[in-house]
SERO-4910 file (N, C-alpha, C, O; in steps of 0.05 Angstrom, whole numbers):
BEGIN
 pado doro    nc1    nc2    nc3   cac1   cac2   cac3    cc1    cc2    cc3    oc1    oc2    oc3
  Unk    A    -49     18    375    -53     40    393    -82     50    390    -90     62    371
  Unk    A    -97     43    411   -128     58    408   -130     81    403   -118     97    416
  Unk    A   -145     89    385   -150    114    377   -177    132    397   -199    125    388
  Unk    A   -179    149    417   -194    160    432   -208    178    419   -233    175    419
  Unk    A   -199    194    411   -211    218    396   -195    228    374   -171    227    372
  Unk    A   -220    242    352   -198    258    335   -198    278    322   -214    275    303
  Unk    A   -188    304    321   -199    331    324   -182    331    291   -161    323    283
  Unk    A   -204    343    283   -198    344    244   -184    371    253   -189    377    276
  Unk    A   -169    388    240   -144    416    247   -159    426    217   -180    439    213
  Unk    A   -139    413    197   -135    424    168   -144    400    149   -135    379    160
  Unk    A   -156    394    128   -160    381    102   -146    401     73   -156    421     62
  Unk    A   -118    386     67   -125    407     40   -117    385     17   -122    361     18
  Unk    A   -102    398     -7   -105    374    -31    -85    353    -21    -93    330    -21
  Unk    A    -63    356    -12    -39    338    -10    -52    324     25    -63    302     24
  Unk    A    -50    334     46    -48    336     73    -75    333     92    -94    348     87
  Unk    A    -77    317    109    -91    324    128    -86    327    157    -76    308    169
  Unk    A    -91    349    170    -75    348    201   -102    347    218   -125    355    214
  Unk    A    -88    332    238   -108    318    257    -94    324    288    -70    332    288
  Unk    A   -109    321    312   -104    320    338   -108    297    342   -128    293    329
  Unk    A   -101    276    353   -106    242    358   -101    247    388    -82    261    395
  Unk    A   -114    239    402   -121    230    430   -118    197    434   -139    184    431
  Unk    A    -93    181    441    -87    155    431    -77    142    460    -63    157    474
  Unk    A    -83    114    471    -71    103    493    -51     95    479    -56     78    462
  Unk    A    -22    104    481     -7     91    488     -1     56    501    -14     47    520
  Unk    A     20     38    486     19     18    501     27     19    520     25     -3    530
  Unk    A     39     36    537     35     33    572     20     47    583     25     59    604
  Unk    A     -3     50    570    -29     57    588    -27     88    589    -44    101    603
  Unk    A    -11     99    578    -19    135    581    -29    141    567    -25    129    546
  Unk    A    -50    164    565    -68    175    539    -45    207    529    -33    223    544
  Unk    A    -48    205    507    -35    230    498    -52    245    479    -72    234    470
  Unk    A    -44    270    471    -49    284    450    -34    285    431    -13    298    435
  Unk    A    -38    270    398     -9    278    385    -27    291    355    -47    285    341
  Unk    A     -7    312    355    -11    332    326     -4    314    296     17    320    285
  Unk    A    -19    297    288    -12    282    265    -13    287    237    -36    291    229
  Unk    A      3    288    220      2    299    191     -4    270    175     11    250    174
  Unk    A    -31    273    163    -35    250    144    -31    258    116    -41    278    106
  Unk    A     -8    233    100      3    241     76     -1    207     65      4    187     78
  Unk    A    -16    211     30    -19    187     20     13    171     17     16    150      5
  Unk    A     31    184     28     60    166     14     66    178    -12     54    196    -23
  Unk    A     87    166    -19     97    166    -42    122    139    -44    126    121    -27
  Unk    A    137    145    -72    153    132    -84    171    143    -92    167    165   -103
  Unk    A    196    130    -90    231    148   -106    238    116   -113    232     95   -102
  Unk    A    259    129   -146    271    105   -152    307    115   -151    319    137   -149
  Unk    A    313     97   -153    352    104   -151    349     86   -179    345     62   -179
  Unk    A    351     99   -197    349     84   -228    377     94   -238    384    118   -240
  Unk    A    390     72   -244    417     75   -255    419     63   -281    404     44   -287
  Unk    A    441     73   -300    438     61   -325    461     44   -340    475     29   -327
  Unk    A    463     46   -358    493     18   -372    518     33   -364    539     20   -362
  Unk    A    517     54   -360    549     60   -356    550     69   -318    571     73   -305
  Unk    A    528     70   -309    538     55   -273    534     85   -261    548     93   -241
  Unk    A    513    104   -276    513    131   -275    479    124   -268    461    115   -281
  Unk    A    480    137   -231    451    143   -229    438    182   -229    449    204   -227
  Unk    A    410    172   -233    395    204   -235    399    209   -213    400    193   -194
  Unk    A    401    234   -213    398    251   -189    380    280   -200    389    291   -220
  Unk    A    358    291   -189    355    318   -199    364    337   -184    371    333   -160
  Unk    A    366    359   -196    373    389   -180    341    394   -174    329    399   -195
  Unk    A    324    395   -146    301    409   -154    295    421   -130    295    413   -107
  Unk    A    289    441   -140    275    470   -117    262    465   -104    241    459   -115
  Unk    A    262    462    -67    245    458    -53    235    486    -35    250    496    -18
  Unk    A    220    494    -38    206    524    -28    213    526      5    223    544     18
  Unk    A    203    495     13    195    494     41    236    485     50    243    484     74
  Unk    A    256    481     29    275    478     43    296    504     33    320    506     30
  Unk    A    272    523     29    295    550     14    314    537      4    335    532     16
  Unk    A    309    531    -19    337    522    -47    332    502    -52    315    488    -41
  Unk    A    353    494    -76    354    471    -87    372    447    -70    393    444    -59
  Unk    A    349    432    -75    364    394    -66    371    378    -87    361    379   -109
  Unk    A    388    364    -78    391    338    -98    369    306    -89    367    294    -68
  Unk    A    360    303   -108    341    282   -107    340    263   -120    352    265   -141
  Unk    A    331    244   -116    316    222   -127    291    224   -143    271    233   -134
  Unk    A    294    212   -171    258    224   -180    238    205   -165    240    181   -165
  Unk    A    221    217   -154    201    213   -140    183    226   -136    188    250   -139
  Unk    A    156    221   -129    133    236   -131    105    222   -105    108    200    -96
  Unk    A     85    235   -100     70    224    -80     47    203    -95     39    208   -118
  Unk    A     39    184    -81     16    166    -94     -9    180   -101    -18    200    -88
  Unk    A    -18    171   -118    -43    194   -138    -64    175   -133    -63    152   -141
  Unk    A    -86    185   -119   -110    167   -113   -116    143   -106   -139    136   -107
  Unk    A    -96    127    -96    -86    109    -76    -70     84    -89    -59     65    -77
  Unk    A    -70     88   -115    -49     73   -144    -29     68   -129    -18     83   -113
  Unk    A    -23     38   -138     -4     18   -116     30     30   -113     40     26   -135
  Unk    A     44     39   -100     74     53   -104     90     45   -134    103     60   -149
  Unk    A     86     23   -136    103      5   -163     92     26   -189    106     29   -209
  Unk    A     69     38   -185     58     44   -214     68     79   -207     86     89   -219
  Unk    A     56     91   -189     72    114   -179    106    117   -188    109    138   -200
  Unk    A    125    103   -185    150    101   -186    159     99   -211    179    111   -219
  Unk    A    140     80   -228    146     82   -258    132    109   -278    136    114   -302
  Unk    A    121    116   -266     99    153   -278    123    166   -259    129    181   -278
  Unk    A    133    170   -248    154    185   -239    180    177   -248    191    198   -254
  Unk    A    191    163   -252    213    157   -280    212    173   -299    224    194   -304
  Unk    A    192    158   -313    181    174   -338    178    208   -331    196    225   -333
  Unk    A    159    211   -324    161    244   -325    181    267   -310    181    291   -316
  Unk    A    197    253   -288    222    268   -286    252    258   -296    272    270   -300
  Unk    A    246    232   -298    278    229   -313    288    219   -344    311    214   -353
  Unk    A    253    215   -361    250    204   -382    257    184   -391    269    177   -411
  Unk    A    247    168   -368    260    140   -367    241    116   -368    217    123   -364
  Unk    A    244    100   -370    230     70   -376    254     46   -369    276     46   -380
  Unk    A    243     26   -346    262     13   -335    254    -18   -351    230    -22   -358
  Unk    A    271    -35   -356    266    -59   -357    272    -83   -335    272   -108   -337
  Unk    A    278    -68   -318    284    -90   -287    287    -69   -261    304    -51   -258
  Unk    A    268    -79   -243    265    -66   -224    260    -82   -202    247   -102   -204
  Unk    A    275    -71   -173    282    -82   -147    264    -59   -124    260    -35   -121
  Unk    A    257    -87   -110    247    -71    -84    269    -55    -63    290    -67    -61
  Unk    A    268    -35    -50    287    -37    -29    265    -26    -10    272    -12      9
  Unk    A    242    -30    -14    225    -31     17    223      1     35    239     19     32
  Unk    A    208      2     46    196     32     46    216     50     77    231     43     95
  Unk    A    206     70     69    220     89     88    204    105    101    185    113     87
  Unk    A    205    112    124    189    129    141    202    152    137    226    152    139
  Unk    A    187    174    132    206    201    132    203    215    154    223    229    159
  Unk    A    180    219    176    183    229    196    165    219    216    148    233    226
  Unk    A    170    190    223    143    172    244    127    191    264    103    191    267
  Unk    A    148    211    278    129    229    304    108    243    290     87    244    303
  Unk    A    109    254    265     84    268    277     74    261    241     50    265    236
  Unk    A     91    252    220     79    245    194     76    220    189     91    203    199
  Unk    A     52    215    171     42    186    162     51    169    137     45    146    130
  Unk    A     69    190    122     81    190     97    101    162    105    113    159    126
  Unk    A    100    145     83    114    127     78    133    132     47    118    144     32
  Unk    A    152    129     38    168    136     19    171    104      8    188     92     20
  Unk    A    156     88    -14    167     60    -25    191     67    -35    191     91    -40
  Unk    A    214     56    -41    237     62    -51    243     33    -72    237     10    -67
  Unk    A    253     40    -90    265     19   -114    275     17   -130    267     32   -148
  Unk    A    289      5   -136    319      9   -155    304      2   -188    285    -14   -190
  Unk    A    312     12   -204    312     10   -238    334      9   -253    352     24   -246
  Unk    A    339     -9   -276    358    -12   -282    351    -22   -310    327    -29   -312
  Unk    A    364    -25   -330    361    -37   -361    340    -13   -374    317    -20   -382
  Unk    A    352     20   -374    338     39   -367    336     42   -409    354     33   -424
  Unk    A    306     60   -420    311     69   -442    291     97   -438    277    105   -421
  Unk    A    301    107   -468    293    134   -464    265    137   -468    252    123   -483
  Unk    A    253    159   -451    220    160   -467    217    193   -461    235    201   -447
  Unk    A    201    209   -469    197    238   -471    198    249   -438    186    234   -423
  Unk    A    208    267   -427    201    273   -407    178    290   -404    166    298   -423
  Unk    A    171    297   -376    134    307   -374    140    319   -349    126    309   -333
  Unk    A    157    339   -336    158    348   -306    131    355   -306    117    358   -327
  Unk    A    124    357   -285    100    377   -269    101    405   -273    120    417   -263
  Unk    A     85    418   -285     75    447   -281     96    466   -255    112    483   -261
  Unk    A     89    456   -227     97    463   -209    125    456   -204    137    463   -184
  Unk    A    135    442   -223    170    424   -222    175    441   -227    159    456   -238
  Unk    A    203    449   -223    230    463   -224    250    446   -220    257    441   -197
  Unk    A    266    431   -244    280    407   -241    297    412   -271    288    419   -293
  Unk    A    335    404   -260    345    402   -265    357    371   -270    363    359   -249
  Unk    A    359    355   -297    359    325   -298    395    321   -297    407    334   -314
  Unk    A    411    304   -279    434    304   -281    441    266   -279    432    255   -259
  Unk    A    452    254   -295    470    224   -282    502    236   -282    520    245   -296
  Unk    A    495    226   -251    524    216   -236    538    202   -234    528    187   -217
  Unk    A    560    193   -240    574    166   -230    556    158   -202    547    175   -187
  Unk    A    553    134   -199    544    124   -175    560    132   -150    551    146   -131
  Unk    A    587    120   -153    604    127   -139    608    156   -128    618    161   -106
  Unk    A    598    176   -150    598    198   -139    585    214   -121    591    231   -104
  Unk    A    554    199   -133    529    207   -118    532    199    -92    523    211    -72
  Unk    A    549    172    -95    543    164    -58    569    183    -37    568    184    -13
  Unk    A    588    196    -54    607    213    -40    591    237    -33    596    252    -14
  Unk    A    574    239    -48    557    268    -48    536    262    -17    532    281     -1
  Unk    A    528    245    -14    512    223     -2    524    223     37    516    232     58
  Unk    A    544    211     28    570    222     53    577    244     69    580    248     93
  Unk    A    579    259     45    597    292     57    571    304     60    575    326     70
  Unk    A    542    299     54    523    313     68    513    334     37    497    353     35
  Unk    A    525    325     21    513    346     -9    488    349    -12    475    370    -16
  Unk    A    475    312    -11    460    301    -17    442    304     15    449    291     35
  Unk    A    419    322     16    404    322     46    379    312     47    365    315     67
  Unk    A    371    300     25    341    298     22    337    262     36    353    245     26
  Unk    A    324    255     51    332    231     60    315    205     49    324    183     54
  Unk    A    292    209     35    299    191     13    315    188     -6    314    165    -14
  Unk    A    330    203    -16    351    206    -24    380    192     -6    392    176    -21
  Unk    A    384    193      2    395    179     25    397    140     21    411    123     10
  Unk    A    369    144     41    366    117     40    362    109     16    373     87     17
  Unk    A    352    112     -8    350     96    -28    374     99    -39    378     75    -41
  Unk    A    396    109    -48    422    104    -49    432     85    -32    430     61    -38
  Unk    A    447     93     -3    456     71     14    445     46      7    460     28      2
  Unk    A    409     42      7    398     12      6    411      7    -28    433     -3    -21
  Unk    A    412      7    -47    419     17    -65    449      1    -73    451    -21    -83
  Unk    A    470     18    -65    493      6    -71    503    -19    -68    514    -29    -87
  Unk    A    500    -40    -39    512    -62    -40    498    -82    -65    511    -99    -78
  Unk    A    465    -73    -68    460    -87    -88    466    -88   -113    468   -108   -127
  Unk    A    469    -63   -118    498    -60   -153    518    -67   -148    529    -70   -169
  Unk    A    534    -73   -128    559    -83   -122    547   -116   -139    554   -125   -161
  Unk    A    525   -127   -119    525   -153   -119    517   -160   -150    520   -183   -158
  Unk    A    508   -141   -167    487   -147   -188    517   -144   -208    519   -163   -223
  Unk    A    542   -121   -210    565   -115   -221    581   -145   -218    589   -158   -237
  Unk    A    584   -150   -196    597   -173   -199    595   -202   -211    614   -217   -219
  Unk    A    566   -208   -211    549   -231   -217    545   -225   -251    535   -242   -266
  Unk    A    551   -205   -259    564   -197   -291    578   -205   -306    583   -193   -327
***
């Protein structure tokens, strides 16, 4: 999509918002209000007894607490794989010894640039935890099974959260069985 023009809005630490003036592939020019976000990474890290993390953590911008996935945004353009494992560790005090892609997620294509890598952990051990300053996080494992009921009935709203569960389960099915 050609880029025509581009009106800088806002620069701040996380975000940049932009006006893009873009042809369209059928030839129309538009104006679109674009939010640029470096990405991030969530893992669905489950452990020997078939119990994944979930946190309780306070989102300001969703008045209250969500249930989540530990995950965190990419720090100076550090590849998602290394992001995902510094986010283990410092929200769920974890250290994985086998880890699966399940390939990235768009969290809101219209008007955000944020990509979400998502990836499963598994053959999990303990290491100190380190939240963020700004965290407000409650550390909980769920039966799997439960999390994805939670997942279902809508408990669970955060939508990486979501998709990295759903992508998530048939592959513990396949990995439980091959046991």
């Amino acid at each position: 999509m050609p880029l025509i023009s581009l009106t800088s809005i806002y620069s701040g630490r996380v975000i940049q918002v932009n006006i893009e003036r873009v042809q369209l592939p059928n030839g129309n020019v538009a104006d679109l209000e674009i939010i640029h976000h470096p990405g991030g990474a969530a893992v669905v890290a489950i452990d020997e007894h078939d119990r994944v993390c979930l946190l309780r953590q306070f989102r300001h911008a969703a008045n209250g607490w969500l249930w989540e996935l530990p995950a965190g945004k990419i720090d100076n353009r550090e590849p998602p794989f290394d992001t995902v494992q510094r986010e283990l560790e410092e929200e769920a005090g974890r250290k994985a010894g086998s880890w699966r892609n399940l390939g990235p997620y768009y969290s809101s294509p219209g008007v955000f640039t944020e990509v979400v890598h998502l990836f499963m952990a598994t053959e999990l051990t303990s290491v100190d935890i380190s939240p963020e300053e700004h965290e407000v996080i409650e550390v909980h494992w769920k039966p799997f099974e439960e999390a994805l009921a939670m997942a279902h009935s809508g408990e669970i709203q955060d939508g990486k959260s979501l998709v990295g569960l759903f992508r998530a389960a048939p592959l513990r099915t396949t990995a439980q069985s091959s046991a």
